[in-house]
PDB file of N, CA, C and O in Angstrom:
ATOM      1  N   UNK A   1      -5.873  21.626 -11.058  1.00  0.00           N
ATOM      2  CA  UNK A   1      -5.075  20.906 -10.085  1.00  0.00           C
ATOM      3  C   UNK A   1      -4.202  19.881 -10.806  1.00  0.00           C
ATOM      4  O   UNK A   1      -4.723  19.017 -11.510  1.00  0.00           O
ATOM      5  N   UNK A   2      -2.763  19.973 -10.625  1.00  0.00           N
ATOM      6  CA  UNK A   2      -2.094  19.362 -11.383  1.00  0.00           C
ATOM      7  C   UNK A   2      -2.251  17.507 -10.413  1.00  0.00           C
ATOM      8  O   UNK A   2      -2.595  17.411  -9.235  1.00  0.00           O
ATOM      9  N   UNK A   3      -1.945  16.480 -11.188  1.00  0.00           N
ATOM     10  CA  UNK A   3      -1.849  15.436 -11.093  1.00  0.00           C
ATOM     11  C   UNK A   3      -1.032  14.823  -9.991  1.00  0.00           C
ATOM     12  O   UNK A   3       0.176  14.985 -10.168  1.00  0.00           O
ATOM     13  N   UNK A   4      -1.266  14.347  -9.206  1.00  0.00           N
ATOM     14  CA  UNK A   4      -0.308  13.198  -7.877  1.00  0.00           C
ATOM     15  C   UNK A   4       0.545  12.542  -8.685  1.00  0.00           C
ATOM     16  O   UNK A   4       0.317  11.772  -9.619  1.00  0.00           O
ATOM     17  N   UNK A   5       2.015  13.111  -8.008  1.00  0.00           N
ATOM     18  CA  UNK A   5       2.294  11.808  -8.469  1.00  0.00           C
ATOM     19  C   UNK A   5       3.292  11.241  -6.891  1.00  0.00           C
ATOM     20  O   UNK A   5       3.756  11.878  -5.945  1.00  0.00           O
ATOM     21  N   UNK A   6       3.287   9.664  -7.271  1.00  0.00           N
ATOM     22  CA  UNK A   6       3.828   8.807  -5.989  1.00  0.00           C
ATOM     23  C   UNK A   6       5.161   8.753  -5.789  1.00  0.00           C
ATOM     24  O   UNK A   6       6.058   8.497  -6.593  1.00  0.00           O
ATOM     25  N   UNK A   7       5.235   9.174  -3.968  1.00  0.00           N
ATOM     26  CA  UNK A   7       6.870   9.161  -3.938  1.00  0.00           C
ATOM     27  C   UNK A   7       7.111   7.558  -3.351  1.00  0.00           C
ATOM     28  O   UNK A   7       7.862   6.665  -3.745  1.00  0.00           O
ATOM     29  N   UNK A   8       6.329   7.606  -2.462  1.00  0.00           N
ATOM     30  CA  UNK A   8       6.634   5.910  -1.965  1.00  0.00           C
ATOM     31  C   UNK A   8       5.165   5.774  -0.943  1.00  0.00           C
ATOM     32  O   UNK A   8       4.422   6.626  -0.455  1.00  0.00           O
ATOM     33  N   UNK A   9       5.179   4.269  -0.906  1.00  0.00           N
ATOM     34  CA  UNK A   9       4.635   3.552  -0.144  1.00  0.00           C
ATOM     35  C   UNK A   9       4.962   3.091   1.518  1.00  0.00           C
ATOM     36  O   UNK A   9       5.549   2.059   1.842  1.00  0.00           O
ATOM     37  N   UNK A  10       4.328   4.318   2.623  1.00  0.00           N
ATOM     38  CA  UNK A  10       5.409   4.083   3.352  1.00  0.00           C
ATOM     39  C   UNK A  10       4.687   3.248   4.154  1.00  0.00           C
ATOM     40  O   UNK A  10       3.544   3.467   4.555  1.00  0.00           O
ATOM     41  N   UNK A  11       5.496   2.093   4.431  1.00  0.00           N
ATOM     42  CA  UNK A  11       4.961   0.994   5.288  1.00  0.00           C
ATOM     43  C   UNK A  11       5.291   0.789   6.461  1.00  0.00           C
ATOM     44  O   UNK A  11       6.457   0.396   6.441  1.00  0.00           O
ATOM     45  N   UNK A  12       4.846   0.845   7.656  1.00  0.00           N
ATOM     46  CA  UNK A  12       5.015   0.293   8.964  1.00  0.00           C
ATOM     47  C   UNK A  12       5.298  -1.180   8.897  1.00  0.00           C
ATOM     48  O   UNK A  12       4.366  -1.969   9.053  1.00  0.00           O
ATOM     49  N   UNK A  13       6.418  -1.570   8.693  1.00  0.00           N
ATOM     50  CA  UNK A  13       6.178  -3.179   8.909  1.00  0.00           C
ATOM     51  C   UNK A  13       5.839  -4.151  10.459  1.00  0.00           C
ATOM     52  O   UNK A  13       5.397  -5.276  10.692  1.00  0.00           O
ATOM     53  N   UNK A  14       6.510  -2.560  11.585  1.00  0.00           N
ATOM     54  CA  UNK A  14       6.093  -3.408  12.657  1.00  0.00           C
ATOM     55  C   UNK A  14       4.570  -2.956  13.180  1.00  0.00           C
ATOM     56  O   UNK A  14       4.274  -3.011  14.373  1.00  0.00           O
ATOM     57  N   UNK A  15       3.758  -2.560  12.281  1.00  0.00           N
ATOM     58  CA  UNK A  15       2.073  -2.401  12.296  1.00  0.00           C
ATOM     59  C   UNK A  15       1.313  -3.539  12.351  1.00  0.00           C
ATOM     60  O   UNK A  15       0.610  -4.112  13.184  1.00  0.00           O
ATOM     61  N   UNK A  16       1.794  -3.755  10.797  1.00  0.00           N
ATOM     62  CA  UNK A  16       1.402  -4.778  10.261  1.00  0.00           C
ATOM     63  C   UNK A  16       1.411  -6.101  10.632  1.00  0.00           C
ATOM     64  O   UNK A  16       2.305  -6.684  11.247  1.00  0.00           O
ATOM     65  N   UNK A  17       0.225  -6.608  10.171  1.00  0.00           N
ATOM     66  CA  UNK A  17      -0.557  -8.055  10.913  1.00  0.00           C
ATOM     67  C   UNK A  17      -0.677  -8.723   9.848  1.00  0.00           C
ATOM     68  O   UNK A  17      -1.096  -9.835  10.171  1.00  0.00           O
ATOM     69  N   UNK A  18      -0.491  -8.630   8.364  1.00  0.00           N
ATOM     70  CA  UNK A  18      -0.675  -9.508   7.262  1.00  0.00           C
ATOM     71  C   UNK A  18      -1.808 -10.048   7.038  1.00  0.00           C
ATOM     72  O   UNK A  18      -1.945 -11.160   6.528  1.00  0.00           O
ATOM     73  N   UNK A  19      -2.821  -9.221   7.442  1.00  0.00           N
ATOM     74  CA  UNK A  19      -4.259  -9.949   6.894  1.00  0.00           C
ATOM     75  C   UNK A  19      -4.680  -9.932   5.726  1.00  0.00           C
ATOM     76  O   UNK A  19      -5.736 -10.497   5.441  1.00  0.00           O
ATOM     77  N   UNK A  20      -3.617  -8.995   4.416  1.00  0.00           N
ATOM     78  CA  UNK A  20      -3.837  -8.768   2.948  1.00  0.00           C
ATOM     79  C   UNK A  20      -5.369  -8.153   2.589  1.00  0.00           C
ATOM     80  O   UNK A  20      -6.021  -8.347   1.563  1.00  0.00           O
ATOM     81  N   UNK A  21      -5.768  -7.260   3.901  1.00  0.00           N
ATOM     82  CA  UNK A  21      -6.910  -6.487   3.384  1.00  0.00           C
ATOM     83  C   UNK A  21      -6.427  -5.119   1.998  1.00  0.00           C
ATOM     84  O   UNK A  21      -7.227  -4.635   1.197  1.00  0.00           O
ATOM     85  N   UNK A  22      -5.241  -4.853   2.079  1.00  0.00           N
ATOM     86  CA  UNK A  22      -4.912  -4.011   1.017  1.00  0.00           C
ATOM     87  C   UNK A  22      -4.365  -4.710   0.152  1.00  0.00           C
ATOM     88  O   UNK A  22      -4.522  -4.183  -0.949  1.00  0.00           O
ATOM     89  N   UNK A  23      -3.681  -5.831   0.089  1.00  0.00           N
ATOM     90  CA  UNK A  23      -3.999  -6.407  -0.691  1.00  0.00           C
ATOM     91  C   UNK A  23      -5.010  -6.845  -1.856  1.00  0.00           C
ATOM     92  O   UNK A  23      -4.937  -6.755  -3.081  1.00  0.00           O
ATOM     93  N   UNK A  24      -5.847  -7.283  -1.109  1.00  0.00           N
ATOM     94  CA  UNK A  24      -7.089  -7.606  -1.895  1.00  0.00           C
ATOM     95  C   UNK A  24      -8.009  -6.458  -2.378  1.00  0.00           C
ATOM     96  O   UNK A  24      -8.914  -6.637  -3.193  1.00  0.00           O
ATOM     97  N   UNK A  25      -7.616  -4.900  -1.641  1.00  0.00           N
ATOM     98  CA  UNK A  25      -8.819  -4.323  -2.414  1.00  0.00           C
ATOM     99  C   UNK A  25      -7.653  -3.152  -3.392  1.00  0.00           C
ATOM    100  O   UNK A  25      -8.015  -2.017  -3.701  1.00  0.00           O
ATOM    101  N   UNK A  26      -6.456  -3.642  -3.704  1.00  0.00           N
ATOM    102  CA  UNK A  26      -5.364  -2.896  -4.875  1.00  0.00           C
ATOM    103  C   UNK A  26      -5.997  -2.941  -5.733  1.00  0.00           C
ATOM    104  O   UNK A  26      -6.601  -4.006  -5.603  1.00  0.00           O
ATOM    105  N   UNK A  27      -6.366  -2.399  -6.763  1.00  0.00           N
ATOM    106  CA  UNK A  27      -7.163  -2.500  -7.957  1.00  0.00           C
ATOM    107  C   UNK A  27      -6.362  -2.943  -9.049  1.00  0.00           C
ATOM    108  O   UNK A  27      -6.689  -3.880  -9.777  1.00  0.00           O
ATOM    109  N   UNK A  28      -4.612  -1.834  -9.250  1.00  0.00           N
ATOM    110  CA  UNK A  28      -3.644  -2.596  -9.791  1.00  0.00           C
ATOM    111  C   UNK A  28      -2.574  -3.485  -9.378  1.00  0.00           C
ATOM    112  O   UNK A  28      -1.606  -3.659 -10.119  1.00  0.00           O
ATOM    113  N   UNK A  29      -2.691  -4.175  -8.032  1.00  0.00           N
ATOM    114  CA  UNK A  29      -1.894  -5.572  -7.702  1.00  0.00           C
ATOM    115  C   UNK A  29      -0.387  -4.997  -7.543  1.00  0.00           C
ATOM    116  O   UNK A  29       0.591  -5.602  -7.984  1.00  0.00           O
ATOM    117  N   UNK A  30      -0.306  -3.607  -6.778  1.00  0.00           N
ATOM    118  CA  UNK A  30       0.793  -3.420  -6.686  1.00  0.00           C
ATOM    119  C   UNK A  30       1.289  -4.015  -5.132  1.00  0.00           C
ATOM    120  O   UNK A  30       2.440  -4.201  -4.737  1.00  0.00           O
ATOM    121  N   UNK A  31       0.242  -4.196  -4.548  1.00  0.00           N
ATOM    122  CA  UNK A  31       0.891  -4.855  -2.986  1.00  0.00           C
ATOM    123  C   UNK A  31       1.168  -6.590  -3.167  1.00  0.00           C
ATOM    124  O   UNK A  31       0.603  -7.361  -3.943  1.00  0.00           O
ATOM    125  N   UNK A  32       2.123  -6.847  -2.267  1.00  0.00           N
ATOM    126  CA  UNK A  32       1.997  -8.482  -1.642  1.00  0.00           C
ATOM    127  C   UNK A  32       2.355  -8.399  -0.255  1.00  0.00           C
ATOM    128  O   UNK A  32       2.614  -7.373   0.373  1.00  0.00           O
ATOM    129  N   UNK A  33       2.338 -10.144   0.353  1.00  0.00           N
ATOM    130  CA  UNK A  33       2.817 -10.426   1.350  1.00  0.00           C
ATOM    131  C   UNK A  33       3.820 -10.777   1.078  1.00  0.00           C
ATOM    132  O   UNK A  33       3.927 -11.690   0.259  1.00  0.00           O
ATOM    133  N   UNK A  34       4.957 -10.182   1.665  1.00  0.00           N
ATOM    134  CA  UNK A  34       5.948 -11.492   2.164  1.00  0.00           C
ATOM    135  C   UNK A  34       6.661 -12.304   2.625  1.00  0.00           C
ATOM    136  O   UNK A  34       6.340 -12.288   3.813  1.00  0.00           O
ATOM    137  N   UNK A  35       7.670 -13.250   2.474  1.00  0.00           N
ATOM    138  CA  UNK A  35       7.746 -14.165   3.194  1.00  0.00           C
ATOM    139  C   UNK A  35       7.786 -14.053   4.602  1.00  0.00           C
ATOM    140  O   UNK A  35       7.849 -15.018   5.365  1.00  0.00           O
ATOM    141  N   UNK A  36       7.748 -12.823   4.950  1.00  0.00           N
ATOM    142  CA  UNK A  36       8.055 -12.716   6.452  1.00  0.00           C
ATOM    143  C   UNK A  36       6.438 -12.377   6.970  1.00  0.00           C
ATOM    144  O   UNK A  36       6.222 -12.140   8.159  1.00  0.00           O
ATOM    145  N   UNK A  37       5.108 -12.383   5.740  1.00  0.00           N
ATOM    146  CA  UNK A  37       4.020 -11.985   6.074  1.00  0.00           C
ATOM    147  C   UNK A  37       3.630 -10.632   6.302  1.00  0.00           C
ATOM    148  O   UNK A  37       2.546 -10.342   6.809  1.00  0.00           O
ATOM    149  N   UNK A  38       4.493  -9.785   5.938  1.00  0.00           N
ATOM    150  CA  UNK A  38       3.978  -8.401   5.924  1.00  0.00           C
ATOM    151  C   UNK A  38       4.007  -7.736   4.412  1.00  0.00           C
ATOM    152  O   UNK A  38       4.603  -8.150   3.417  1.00  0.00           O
ATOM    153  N   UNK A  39       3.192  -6.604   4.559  1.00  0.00           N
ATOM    154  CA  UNK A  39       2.841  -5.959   3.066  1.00  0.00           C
ATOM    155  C   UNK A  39       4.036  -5.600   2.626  1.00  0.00           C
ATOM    156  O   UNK A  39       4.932  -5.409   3.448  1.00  0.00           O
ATOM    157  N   UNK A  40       4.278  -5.436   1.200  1.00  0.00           N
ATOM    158  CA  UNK A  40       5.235  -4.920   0.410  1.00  0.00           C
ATOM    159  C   UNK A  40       4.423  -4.141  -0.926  1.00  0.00           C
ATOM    160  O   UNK A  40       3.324  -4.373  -1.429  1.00  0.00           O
ATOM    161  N   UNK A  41       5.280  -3.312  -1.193  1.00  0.00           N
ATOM    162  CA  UNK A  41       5.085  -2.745  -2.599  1.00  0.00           C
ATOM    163  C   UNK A  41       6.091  -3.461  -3.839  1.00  0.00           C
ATOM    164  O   UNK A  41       7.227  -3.099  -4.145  1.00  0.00           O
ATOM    165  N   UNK A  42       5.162  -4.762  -4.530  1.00  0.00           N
ATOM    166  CA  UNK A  42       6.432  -5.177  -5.247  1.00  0.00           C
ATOM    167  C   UNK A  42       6.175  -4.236  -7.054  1.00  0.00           C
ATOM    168  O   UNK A  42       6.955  -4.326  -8.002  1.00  0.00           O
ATOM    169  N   UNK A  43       4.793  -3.371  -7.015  1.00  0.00           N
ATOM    170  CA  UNK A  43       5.002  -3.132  -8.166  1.00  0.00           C
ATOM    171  C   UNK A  43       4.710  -1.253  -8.229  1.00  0.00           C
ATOM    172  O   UNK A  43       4.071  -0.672  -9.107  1.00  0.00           O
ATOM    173  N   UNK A  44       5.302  -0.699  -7.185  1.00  0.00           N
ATOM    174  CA  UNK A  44       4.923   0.865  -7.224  1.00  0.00           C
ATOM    175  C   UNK A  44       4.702   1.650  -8.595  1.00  0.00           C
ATOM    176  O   UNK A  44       4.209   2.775  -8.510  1.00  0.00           O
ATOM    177  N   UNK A  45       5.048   1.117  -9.918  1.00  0.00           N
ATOM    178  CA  UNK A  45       4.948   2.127 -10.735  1.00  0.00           C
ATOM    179  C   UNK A  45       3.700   1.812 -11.256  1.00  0.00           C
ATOM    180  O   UNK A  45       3.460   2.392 -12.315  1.00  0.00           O
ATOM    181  N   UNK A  46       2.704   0.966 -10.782  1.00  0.00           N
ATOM    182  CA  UNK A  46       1.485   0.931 -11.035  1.00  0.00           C
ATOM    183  C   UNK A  46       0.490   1.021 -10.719  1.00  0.00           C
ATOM    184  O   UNK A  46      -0.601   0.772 -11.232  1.00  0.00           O
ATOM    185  N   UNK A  47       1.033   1.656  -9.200  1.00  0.00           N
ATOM    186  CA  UNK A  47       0.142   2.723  -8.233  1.00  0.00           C
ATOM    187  C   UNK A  47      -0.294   4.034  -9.066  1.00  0.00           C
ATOM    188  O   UNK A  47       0.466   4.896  -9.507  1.00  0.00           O
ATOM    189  N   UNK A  48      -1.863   3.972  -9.190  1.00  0.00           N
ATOM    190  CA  UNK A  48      -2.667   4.682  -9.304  1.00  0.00           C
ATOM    191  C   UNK A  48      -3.056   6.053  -8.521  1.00  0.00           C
ATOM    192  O   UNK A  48      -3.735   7.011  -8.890  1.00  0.00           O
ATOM    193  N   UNK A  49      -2.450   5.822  -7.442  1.00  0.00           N
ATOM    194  CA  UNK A  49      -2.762   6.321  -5.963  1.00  0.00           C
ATOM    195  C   UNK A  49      -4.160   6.775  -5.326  1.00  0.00           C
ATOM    196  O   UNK A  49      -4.396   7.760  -4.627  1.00  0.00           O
ATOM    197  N   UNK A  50      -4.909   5.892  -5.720  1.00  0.00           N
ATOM    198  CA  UNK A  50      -6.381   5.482  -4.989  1.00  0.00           C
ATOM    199  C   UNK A  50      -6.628   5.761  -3.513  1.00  0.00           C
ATOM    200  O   UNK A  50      -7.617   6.164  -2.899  1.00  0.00           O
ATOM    201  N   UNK A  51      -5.356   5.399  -3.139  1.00  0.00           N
ATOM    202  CA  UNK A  51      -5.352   5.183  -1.671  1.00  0.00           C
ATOM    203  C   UNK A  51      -6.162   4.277  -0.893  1.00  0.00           C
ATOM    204  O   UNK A  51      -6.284   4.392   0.326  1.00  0.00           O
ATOM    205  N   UNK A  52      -6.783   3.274  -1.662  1.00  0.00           N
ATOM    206  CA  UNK A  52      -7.796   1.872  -1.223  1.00  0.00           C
ATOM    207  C   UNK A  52      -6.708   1.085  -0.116  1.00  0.00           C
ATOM    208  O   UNK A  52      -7.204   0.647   0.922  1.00  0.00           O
ATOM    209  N   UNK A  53      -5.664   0.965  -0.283  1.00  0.00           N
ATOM    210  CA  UNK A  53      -5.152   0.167   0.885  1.00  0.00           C
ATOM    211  C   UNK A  53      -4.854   1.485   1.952  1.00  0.00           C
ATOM    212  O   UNK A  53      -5.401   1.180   3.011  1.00  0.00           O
ATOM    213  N   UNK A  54      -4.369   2.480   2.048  1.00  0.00           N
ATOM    214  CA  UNK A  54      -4.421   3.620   2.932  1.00  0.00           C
ATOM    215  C   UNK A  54      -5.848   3.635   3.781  1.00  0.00           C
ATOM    216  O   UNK A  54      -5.748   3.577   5.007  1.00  0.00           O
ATOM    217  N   UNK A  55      -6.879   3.694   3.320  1.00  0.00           N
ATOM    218  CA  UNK A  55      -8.040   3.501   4.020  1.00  0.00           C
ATOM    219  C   UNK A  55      -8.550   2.190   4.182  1.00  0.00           C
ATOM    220  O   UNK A  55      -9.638   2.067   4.746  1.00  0.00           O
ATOM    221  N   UNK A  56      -7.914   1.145   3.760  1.00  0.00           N
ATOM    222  CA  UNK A  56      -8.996  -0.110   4.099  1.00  0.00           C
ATOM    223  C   UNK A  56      -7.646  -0.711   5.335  1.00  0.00           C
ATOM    224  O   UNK A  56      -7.832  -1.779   5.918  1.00  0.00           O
ATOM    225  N   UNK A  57      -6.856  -0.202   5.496  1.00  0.00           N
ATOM    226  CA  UNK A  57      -6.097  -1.248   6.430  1.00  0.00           C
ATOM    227  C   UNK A  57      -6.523  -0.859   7.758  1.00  0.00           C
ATOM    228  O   UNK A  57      -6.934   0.279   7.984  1.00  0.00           O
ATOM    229  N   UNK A  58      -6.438  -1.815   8.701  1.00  0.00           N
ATOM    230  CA  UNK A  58      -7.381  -1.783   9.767  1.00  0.00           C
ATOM    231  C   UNK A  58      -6.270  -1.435  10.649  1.00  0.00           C
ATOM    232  O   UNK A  58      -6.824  -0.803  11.548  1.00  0.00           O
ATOM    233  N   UNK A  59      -4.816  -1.491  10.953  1.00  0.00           N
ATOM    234  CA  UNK A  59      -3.929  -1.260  11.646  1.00  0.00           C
ATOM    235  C   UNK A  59      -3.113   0.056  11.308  1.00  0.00           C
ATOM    236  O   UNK A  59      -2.077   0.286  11.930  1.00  0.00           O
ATOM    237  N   UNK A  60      -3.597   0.973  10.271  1.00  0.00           N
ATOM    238  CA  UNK A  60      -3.084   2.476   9.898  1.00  0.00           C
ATOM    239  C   UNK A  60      -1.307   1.912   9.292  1.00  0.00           C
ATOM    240  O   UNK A  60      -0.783   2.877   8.736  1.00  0.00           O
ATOM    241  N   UNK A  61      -0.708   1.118   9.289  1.00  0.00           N
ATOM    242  CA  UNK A  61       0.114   0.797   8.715  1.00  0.00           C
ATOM    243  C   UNK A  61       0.700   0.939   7.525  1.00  0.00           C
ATOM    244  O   UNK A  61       1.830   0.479   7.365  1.00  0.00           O
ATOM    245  N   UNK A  62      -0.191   1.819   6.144  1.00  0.00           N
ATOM    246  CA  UNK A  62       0.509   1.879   4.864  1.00  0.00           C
ATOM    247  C   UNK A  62      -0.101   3.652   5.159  1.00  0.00           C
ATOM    248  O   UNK A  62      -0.973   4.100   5.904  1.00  0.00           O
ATOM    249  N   UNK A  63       0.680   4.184   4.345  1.00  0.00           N
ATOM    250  CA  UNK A  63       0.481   5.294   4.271  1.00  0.00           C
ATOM    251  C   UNK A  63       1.088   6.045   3.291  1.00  0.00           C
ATOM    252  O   UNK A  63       2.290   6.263   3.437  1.00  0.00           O
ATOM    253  N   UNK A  64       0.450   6.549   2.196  1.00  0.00           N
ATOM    254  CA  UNK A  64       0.498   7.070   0.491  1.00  0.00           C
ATOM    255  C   UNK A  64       1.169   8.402   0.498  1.00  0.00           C
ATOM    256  O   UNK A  64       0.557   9.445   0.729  1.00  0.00           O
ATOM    257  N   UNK A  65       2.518   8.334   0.223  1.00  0.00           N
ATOM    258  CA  UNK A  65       3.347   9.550   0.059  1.00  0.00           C
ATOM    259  C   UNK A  65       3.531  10.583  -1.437  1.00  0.00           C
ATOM    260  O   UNK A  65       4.430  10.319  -2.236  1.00  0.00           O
ATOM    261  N   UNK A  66       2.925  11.321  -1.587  1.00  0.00           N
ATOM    262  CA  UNK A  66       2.978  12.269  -2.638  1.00  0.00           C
ATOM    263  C   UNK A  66       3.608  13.126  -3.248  1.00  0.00           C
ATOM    264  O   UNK A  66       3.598  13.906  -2.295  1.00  0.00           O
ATOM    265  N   UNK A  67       4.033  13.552  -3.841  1.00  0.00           N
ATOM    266  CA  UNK A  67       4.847  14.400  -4.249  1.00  0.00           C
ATOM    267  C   UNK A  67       4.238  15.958  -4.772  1.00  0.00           C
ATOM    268  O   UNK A  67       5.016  16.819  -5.181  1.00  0.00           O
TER     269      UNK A  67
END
């Protein structure tokens, strides 16, 4: 099975509630909040694609696009 690789991070911003539960469980710190309080991808090329924020967000709001 050849390797994932990531097309984007697709985010619902009007989902999102900014509680930084994917945040906090990114392993490589590719998510933030921001200033407007919703998730962002500020560092995608260091998505692993774990999919830890795909399953830990409680509002279905991020969702891991593949290629």
């Amino acid at each position: 099975m050849a390797k994932q690789k990531l097309k984007e991070h697709r985010i619902n911003r009007e989902w999102c509630k900014g509680c930084e539960i994917c945040v906090e469980f990114c392993p490589k710190n590719v998510l933030a909040i921001d200033k407007q309080g919703k998730v962002v991808a500020l560092r995608p090329e260091d998505c692993i694609i774990c999919k830890m924020c795909e399953q830990r967000c409680p509002d279905l709001a991020i969702e891991i696009i593949t290629e």
